[in-house]
N, C-alpha and C positions, 0 to 999 in steps of 0.2 A: 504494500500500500504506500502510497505514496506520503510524502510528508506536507503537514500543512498544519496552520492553527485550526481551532475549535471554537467556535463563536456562538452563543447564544445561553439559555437557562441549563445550568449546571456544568456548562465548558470554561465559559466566560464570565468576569463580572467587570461590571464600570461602577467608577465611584470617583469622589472626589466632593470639594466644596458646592457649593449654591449659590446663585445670586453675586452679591457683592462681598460674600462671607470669607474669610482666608484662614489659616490654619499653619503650624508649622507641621502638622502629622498630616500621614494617607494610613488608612487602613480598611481593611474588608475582613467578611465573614468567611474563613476556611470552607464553612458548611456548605457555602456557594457554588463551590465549583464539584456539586455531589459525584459528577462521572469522573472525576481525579482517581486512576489507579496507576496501580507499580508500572512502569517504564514511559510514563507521560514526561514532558519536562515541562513545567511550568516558567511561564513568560510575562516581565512584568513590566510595560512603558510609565513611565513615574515622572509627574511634570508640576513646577510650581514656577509661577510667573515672577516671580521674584527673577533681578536681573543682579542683583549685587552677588558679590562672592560667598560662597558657602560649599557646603556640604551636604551630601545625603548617608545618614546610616539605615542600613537596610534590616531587616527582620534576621533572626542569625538562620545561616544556610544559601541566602540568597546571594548568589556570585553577580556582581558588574560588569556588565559586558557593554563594546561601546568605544566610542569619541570620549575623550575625559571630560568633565565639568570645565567647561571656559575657556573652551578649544573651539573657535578660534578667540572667544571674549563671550564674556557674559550676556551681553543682549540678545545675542543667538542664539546659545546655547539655553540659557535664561538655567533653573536648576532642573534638569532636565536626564535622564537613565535609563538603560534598558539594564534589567535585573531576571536570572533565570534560576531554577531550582528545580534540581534534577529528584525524582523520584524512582530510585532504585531499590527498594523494597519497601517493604509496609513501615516498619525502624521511621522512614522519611516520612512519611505520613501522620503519623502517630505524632512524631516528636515537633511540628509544624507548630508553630502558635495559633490557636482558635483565633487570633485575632491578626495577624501578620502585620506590622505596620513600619513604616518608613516615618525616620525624623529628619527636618530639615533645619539647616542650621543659618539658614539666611532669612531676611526678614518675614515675615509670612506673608503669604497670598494668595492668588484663589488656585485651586491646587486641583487637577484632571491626572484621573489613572485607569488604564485597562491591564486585567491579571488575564491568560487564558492558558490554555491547553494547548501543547504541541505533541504531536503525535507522530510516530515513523524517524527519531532522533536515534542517532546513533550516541547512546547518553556513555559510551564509554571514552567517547573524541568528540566533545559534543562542539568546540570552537570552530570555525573556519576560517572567515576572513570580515570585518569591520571599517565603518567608516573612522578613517581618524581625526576628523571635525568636522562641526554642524554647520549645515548651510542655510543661510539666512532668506527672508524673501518677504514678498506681499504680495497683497491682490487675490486672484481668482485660481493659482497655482502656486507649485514649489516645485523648481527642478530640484533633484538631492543626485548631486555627481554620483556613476556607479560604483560599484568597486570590481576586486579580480575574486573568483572563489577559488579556492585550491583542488577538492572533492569534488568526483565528478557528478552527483549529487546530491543537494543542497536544499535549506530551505531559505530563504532570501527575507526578511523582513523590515518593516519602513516602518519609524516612528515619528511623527509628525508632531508639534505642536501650533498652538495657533489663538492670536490674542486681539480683541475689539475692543473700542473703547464703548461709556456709555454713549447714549442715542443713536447706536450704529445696529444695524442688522446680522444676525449672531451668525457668521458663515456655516452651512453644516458641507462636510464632505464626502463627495459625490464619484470619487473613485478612485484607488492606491492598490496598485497590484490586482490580483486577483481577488481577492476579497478582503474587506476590512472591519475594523470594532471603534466606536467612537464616543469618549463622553463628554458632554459641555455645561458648563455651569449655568450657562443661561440658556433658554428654550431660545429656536427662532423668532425675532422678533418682541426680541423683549429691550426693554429701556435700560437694563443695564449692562455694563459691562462684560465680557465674555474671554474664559481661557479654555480652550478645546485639548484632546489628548486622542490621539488617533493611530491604530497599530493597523497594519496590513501586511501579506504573504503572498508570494509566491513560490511555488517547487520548482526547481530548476534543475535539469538532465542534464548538463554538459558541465567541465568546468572553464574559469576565465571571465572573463570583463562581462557585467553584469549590465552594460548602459544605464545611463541616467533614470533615474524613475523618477517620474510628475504624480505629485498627489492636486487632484482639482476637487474646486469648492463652488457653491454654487453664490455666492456671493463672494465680495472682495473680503480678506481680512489684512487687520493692520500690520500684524507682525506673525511671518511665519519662519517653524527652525524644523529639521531634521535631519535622520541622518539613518543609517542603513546597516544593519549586524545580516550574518548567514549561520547557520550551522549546517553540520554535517548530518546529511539523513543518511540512513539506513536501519537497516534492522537490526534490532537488540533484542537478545532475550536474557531475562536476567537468570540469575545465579541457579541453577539448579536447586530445588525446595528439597532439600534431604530429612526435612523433619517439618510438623506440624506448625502453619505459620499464620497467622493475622493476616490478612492483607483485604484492598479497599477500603471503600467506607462506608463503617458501619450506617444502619440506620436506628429512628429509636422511635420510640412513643411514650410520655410521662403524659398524666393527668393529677391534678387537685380533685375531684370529684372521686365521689364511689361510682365504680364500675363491677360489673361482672365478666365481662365481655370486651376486646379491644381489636385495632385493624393496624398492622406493621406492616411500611412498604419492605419490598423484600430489596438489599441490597448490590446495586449494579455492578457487573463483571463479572458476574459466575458463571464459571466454566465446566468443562466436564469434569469430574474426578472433585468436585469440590465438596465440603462438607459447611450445612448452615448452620451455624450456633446461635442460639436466642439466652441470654442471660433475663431474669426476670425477678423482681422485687413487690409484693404485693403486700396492702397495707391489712387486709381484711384476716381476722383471728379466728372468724366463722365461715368459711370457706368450707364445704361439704365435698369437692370434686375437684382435684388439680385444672388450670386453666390447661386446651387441648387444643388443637389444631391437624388437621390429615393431616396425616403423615410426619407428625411428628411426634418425637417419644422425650420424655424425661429421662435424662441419662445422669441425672446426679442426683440424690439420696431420695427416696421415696417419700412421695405427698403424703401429709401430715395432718390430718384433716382436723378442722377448726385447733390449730395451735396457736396459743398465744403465746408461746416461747420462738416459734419461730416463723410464725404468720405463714408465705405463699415465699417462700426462698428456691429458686429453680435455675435450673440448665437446661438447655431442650437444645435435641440435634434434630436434623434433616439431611442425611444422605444425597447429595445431588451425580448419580453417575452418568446422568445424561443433561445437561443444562437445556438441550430445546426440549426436551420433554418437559421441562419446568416452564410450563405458560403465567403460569399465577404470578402478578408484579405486586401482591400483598395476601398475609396470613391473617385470617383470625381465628382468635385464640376467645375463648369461651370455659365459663367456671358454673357453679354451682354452690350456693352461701345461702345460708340460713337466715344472713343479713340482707345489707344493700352491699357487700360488696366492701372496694376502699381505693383507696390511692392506687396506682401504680406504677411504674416506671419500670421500662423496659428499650434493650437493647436487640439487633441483630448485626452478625456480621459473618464473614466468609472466612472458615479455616482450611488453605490450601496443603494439600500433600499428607493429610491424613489416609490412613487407613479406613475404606469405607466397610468391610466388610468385619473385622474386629477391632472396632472404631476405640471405645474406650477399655483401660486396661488397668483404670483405679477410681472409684468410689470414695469420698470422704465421707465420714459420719454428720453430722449436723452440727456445728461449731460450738463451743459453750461459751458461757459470757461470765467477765467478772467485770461488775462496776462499767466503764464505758469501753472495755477490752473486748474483742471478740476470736475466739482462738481456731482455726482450722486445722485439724490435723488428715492432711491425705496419706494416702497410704506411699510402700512403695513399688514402683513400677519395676515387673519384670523384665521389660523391651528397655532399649537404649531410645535416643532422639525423641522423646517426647514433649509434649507441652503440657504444661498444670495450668491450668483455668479457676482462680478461687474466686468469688462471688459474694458479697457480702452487701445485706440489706441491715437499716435500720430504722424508725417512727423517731419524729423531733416534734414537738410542739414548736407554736410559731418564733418564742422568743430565745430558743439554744442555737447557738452555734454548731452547725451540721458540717462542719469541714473534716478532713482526716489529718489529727493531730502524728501517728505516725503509721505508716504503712508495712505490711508482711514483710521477712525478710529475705531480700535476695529475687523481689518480683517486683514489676515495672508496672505501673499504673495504667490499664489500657482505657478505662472510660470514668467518668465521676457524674453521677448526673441524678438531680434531685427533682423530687414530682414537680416542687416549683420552687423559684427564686424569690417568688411573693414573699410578704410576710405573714406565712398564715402554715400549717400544719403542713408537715414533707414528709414523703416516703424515699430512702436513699437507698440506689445503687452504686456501688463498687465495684469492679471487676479487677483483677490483676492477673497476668500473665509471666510465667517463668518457662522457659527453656528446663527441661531436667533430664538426669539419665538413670538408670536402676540402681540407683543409690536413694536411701531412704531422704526427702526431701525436707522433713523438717517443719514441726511445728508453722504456720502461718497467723500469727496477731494483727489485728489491726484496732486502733482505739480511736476513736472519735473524741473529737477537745470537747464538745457539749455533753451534756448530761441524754444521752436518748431512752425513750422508753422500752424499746425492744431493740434487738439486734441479735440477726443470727448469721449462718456463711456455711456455705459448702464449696466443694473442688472436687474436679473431674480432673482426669489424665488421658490423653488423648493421646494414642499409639500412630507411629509413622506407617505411611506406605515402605514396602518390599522391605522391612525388616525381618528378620526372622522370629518367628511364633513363637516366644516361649512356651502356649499352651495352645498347643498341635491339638490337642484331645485324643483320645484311646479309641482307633477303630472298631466298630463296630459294624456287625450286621444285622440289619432286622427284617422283616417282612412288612410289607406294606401292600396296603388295599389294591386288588383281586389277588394277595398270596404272590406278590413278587418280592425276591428277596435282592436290598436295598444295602448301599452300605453309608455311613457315617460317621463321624466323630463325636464324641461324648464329653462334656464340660460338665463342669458344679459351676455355682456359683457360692461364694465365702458370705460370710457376712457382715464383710463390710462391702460387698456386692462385687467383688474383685470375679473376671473368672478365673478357672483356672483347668490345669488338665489334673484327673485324678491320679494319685501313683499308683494305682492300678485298679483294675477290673474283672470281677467275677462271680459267678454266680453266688447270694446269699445263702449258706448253708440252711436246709432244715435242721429244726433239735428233733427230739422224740418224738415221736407222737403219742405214745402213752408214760406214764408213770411204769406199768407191767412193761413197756417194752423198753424202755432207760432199766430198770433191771436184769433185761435179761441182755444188756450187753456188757462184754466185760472186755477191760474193764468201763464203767461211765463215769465221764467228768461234770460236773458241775464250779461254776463260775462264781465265786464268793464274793457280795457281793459286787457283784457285777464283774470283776476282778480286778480286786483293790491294791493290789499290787504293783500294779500297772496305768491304772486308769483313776481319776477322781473318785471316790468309791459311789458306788449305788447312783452315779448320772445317770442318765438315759445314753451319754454317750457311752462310757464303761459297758453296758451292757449290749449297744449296738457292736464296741467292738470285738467285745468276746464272741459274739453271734456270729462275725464276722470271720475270726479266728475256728470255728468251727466247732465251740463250747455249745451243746445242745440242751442243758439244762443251767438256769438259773435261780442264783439263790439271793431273797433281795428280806432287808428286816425295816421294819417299819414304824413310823410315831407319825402321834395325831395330834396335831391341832388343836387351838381352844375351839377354833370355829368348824371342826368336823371332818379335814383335809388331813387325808392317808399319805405321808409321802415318805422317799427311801430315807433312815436313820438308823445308825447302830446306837447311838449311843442315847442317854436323857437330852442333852444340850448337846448345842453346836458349837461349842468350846474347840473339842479336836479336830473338827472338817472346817470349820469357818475362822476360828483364832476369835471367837469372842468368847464371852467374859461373865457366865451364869445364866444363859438364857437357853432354858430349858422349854422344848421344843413345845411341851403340852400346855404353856402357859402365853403362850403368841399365836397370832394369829398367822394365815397362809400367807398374807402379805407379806407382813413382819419377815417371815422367814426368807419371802423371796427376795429380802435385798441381800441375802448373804450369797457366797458360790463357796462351792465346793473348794477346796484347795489341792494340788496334787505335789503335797511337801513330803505325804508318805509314800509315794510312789519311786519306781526305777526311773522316773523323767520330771522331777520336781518342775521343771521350767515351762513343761505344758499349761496352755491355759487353764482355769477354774472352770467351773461348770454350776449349771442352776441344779439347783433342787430339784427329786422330781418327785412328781405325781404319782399316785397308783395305778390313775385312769392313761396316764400316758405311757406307762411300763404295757399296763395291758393291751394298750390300741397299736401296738408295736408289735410283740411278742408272742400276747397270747395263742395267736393261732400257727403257732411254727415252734413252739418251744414249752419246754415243763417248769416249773417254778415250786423254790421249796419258799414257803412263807415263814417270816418268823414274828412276831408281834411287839418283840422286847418289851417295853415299859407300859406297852399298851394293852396289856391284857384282861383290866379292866370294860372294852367295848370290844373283846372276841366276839359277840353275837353280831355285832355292824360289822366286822372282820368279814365273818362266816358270808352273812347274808350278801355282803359284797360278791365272794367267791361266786357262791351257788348263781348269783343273778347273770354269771358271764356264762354266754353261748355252750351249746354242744352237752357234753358232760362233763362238767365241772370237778368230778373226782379225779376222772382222768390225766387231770393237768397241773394238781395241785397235791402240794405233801406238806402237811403241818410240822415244821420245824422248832425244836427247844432244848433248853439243855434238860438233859435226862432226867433230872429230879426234879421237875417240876411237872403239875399233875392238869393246871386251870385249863391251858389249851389244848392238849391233847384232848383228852377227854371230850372236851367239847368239836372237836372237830371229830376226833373218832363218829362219833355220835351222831355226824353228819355222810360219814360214809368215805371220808378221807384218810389216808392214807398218810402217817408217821415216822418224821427220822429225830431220835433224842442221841444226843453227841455226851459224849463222858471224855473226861481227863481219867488219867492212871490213877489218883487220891479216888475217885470214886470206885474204885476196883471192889473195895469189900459190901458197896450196896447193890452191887450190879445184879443180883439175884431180887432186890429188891424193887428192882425197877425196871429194869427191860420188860418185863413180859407188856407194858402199856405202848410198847414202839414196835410198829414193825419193823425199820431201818433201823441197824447203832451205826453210832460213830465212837471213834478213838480217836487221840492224839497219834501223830504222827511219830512222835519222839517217846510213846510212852513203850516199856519195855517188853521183852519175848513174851515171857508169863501173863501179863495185861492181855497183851494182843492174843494170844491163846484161851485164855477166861472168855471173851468177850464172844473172840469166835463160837465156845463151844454151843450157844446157844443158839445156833443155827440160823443164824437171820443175815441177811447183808453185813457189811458193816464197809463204814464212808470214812475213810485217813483223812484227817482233817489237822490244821487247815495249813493246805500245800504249797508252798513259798516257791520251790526250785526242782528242777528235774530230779536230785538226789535225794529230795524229799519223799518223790512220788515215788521212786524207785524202793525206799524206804520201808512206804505203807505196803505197797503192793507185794513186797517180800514177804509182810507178816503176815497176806493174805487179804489185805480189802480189797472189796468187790466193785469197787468207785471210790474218786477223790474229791473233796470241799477245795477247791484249788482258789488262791489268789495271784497266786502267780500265772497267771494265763499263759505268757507268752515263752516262761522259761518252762513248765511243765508239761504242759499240752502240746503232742503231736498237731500239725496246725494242719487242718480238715485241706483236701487237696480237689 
């Protein structure tokens, strides 16, 4: 394509003083020239009619190109510049001042400027050849001598200016090149005074002497200056995107009103392969349904419905792998609230060279807040070349300061934009953006200098195109509808929503199916709780992993609650699983309990995480139909008939799958489960050796210590019943009981005892 300026709404912007108003500043609105993307070079004619000696300082970034100021004298030249700014990656866009402006340092006057877009620059030689003084004139034209280009194609541009007095007819200009941009202080025809500013372009194929170029006006004017820059056209492409990047300009939507509902233009330049990111900030605490849009998904921490901790805090992507297929030039996005709704403010913008297909590759949880701090902790990323996107909203009433006293560390500020600059009640966005690699990224704070009422924050990590998969997933094949067999790959998801691939795959083991038939194999293992040796004791996890391990009977003991809730405990209190400090489980409620986890300090991998509490009902919604369970009641034997009744009420035949477990010399639960038609295992130490005639006949299973000696283990035997070596630490343990003849082991050590189910 050929090279040329860009003229009109969102290419171009004119600006400059009024009337007879002067000024030592120029400035315009970035947000103007909205089609500005990476490899544009923007171009910028800057004119004040002032004739004395000065200076112009430009916006930083902005390179002077040109005839110098007062070449060949002031009158002509008058303070007078062409200024250009090259746009090679988004970094340049971003770091632009929202407000660009030029100071001049000669007396003020009325002051004419056109910024625009130049397109098809070769922005890595962008110079070529310039006039080296400005040519003076009047009337109804300006010759401006040509120059030579070097490049044999060029883009050629003319900057004109041009000054009337009052009661003179305001000249406008009627033709410069190929096509041109024009601002004037005064309308045609007006009584006052008049200073014009005029760019113009042509493309040029060959290189060499450019002839003279006439700019004409349709009236005379009193004093005319210009003068003539080229650059070098050609095609640029910039840097290779090796990792996920910002680029264009964003768009946005804030409002002051409650809203339920909003319309966001969709941001210009989007190309194939691109990914849409919507950052969003909502004020409402009663919101019933995440705001939504086709085709687009929430990809940072799951809606939260009516929170007033962290109101409507979101990320939302849109996969674009085909840009003409994307016809929609705006989103709406639509909620569900119990209220009216609230403030919003909200961002879009285009991240290039993402991975469309395993887009994101980290989750943050939902930020905490201390005081006016607000803390992000994202996780860390398996892949290299990523980018972190953290997001942080907060509520101000009208009279705090809503600024950002200090920012995350180690991330660059990419948008700040509040529901309004009024003075009246705001909802605040923040976005930040960090470049990161699979190194844990570190805490993200950010504190606001006012006092806010809410404030919360989430981050996304967003994985590069053609890196390599850290989570391939585990092939798989399945069958799919009419009975064709299909192949795929298998993920989890963590939770903190990370995916990932599992370290392996394979069919869940069945346990027993009966109580009689875990007897009659020898030997049979059973999982103490769950196997506590190994695993937090009595989780729901511990017991999935044993299942896992191929442990087919489980043994879980139990306490209840003031408020009625059955869940796994050995002991009265949570002193030894939780590290607190006399609270004893029967005298708290199921809440109460649940703010404690499990610890795995007494396990072979202390550094594993804790685990929750768990349920009776979630052991059983789990287990029960692939596995046998010995029951123990510990402290609870007091509400054995709720125990019972519990049993009986689960599916199938309840005897089958249940064995009333206790130490030996006690009579409460047995008995009453006997009595129900269940089936008994009572566990003796070697010190109970001389009552064992006293007591066994109430059990159908015994158990013995592991460690306890020949003669014991011979006693216990003699009475003809099973008997369960308990409780089994290590392979030489097992090997131990199994010696003296048990028929099954009470194992804690799951993973050192147990042959592992294949």
């Amino acid at each position: 394509m050929a090279a040329q300026l860009n003229f009109g709404a969102g290419n171009s912007v004119e600006f400059g003083t009024t009337g007879n108003l002067t000024s030592a500043t120029l400035s315009f609105n970035k947000s103007s020239l909205s089609n500005m993307v990476v490899g544009d070079l923007l171009v910028a004619w800057i004119h004040n009619q002032g004739s004395a000696t000065g200076s112009i300082t430009p916006p930083a970034g902005w390179v002077a190109y040109g005839a110098a100021l007062g070449t060949p004298d002031w009158a002509t030249s008058r303070t007078s510049q062409f200024y250009y700014y090259p746009l090679k990656s988004q970094n340049d866009i971003d770091t632009m001042s929202a407000t660009p402006t030029w100071t001049l340092s000669a007396t003020p006057g009325r002051a004419a400027a056109v910024v625009t877009r130049a397109t098809g620059i070769d922005l890595d030689h962008i110079e070529d050849a310039a006039s080296t003084a400005f040519t003076a004139g009047s009337g109804t034209s300006l010759n401006i001598p040509g120059i030579t280009t070097v490049n044999t194609t060029t883009l050629l541009i003319a900057g004109v200016h041009q000054q009337n007095s009052a009661s003179t007819t305001s000249p406008t200009a009627t033709g410069l090149l190929t096509a041109f941009d024009e601002y004037k202080t005064s309308p045609t025809g007006s009584a006052l005074a008049n200073t014009g500013a005029i760019i113009g372009y042509q493309y040029r194929a060959s290189a060499g002497a450019t002839g003279t170029v006439t700019a004409t006006f349709d009236t005379a004017a009193t004093v005319l200056g210009g003068e003539l820059i080229a650059f070098k056209a050609g095609t640029w492409s910039p840097p290779v995107i090796s990792r996920p990047t910002i680029v264009g300009v964003a768009t946005t939507f804030v409002t002051a009103a409650a809203i339920t509902g909003f319309t966001i233009n969709k941001p210009s330049g989007v190309i194939n392969g691109d990914l849409l990111v919507m950052a969003l900030s909502g004020q409402s605490a009663t919101a019933t349904s995440d705001f939504a849009s086709s085709g687009w998904t929430r990809v940072s921490q799951a809606f939260a419905a009516s929170s007033n901790p962290n109101r409507i805090t979101a990320i939302y992507a849109l996969p674009v792998p085909s840009a003409s297929a994307l016809t929609a030039s705006s989103f709406t996005f639509t909620s569900t609230d119990s209220g009216a709704g609230g403030r919003v403010a909200a961002e879009m913008f285009i991240v290039r060279g993402a991975d469309l297909t395993n887009t994101i590759v980290g989750v943050s949880p939902y930020g905490s807040a201390v005081s006016q701090t607000i803390t992000v902790s994202p996780p860390t990323a398996a892949t290299t070349k990523n980018l972190l996107l953290v997001s942080y909203n907060a509520q101000f009433t009208s009279a705090i300061d809503y600024s950002v006293a200090s920012g995350p560390s180690g991330m660059t500020q990419h948008i700040y934009l509040p529901s309004s600059t009024a003075a009246q009640s705001r909802t605040m966005l923040v976005v930040y953006q960090q470049d990161i690699e699979n190194t844990a990224p570190g805490t993200k704070a950010l504190t606001w200098t006012g006092a806010d009422s809410q404030t919360s924050g989430v981050g996304i990590i967003i994985r590069a195109l053609n890196e390599p998969d850290p989570n391939p997933g585990v092939a798989v094949k399945y069958t799919s509808a009419p009975d064709t067999l299909s192949t795929g790959h298998l993920y989890y998801t963590s939770a903190t929503n990370t995916l990932a691939t599992p370290a392996e795959v394979r069919p869940f083991p069945n346990g027993y199916a009966s109580v009689s038939a875990m007897l009659a194999s020898t030997p049979f293992y059973v999982a103490h709780r769950g196997g506590s040796a190994n695993w937090p004791e009595m989780s729901l996890h511990a017991y999935t992993q044993s299942g896992f391990w191929g442990v087919k009977a489980l043994e879980v003991s139990l306490a209840r609650t003031s408020d009625g809730v059955w869940f796994g405990l050995h002991d009265d209190t949570l002193d030894r699983t939780s590290g607190t400090t006399g609270f004893t489980a029967s005298a708290h409620t199921w809440a109460e309990v649940q703010a404690y986890q499990i610890t795995a300090s007494g396990t072979t991998n202390p550094a594993q995480p804790t685990r929750p509490y768990m349920r009776w009902e979630e052991l059983m919604t789990a287990y029960y139909g692939s596995h046998i369970f010995f029951i123990d009641p510990k402290a609870a034997t007091g509400f054995v008939s709720e125990l019972l009744d519990m049993m009986d009420a689960m599916p199938g035949t309840p005897t089958d799958k249940f064995v009333a477990k206790y130490y030996g010399v006690s009579s409460t639960w047995v008995n009453a489960a006997k009595a129900r038609g269940y089936k008994s295992w009572g566990y003796f130490y070697q010190t109970d050796a001389a009552n064992f005639a006293t007591y066994q006949g109430r059990w159908d299973i015994l158990g013995m210590d592991y460690t306890a000696d020949q003669t014991t283990w011979t006693t216990i035997l003699s009475y003809g019943k099973p008997v369960i070596g308990h409780i089994i630490p290590s392979a030489s343990a097992a090997t131990t009981a199994l010696n003296f003849g048990a028929a099954g082991l009470m194992v804690s050590g799951v993973q050192q005892a147990i042959p592992r189910s294949t």
